[in-house]
C-alpha positions as CSV (number, residue, x, y, z in Angstrom):
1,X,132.2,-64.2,-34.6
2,X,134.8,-67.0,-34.8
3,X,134.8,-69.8,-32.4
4,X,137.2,-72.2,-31.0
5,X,136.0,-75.7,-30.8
6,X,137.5,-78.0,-28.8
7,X,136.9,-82.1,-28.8
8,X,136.5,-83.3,-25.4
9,X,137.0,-87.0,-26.0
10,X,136.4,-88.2,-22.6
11,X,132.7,-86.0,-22.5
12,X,132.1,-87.2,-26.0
13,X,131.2,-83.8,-27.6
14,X,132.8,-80.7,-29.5
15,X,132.2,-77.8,-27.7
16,X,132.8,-74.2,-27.8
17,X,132.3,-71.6,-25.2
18,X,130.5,-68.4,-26.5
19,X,129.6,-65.9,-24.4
20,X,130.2,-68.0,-20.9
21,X,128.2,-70.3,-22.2
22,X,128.3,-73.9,-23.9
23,X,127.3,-74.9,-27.3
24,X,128.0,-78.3,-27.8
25,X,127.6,-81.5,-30.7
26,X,127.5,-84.6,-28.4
27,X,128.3,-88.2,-29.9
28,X,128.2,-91.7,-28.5
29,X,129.9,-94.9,-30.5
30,X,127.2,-97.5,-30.8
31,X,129.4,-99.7,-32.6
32,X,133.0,-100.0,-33.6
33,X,134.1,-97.6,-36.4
34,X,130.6,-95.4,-36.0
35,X,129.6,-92.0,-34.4
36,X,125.9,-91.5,-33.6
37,X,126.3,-87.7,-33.5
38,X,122.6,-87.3,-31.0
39,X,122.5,-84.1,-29.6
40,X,123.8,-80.2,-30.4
41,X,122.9,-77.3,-28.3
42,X,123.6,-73.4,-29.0
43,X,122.7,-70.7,-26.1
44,X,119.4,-69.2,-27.3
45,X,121.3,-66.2,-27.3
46,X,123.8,-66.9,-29.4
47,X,121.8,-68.7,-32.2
48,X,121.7,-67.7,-35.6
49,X,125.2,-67.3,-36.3
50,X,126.0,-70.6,-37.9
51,X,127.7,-72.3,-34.4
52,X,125.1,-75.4,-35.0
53,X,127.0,-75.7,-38.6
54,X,130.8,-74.7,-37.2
55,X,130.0,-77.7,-34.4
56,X,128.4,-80.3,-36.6
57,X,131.1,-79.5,-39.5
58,X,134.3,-80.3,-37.0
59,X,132.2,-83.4,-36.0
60,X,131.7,-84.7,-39.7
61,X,135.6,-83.8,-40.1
62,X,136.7,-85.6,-37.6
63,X,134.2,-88.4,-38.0
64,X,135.5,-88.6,-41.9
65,X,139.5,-88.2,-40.4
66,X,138.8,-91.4,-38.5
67,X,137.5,-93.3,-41.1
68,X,133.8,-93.5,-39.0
69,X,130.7,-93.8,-40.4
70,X,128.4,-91.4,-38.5
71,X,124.4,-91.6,-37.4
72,X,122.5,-88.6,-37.9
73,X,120.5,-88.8,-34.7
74,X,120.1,-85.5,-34.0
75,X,118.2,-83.4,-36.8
76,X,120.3,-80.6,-36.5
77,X,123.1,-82.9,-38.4
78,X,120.7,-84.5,-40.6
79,X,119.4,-81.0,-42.0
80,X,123.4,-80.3,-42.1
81,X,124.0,-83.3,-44.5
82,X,121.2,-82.6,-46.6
83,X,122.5,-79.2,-47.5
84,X,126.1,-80.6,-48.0
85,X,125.7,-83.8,-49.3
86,X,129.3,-84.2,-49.8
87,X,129.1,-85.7,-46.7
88,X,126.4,-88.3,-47.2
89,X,128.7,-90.6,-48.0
90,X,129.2,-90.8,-43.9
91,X,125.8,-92.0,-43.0
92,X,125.7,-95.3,-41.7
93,X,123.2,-97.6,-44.2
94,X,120.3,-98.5,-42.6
C-alpha cells in the first residue's frame, strides 16, 4: 500500500493518514540547523508494512535537503540508520 506523506511544518511531524488513522514521525529543532527526530507512531493495525521506514525516510530526506544534522531520539530512527548507514553521516556528534 503506498502512502502519501505530508510535512506539517507548523505540527512539526510527517504524517500520513492510513486507514482514518495517523501515523506520524514528530521532530523538534533543539538547536539551529538540527532535527531531533523523537517520536513515530503507526496504527497497530497498520504496522508491518514498512510506514515506520516510508515516514522516517521523508524525514532523513528532508533533514539531509536542508542541510540539518538530525538526533536519533526516537529508536525507531536509530534502528532505521543502522540499516542504511548512508545516512549516518546525519547524526549529530555527541
Amino acid at each position: 500500500m503506498d502512502i502519501e506523506i505530508i510535512h506539517d511544518e507548523e505540527d512539526l511531524r510527517f504524517y500520513a493518514v492510513i486507514a482514518g488513522d495517523e501515523a506520524e514521525l514528530t521532530y523538534t529543532y533543539p538547536e539551529s540547523g538540527v532535527m531531533d527526530f523523537d517520536h513515530t507512531f503507526v496504527p497497530e493495525d497498520a504496522r508491518g508494512n514498512g510506514h515506520a521506514d516510508k515516514l522516517v525516510k521523508t524525514g532523513l530526506e528532508y533533514a539531509r535537503s536542508q542541510n540539518y544534522l538530525i538526533v536519533p531520539s526516537c529508536p525507531v530512527v536509530g534502528a532505521f540508520i543502522k540499516r542504511h548507514p548512508h545516512y549516518e553521516d546525519l547524526v549529530q556528534p555527541e
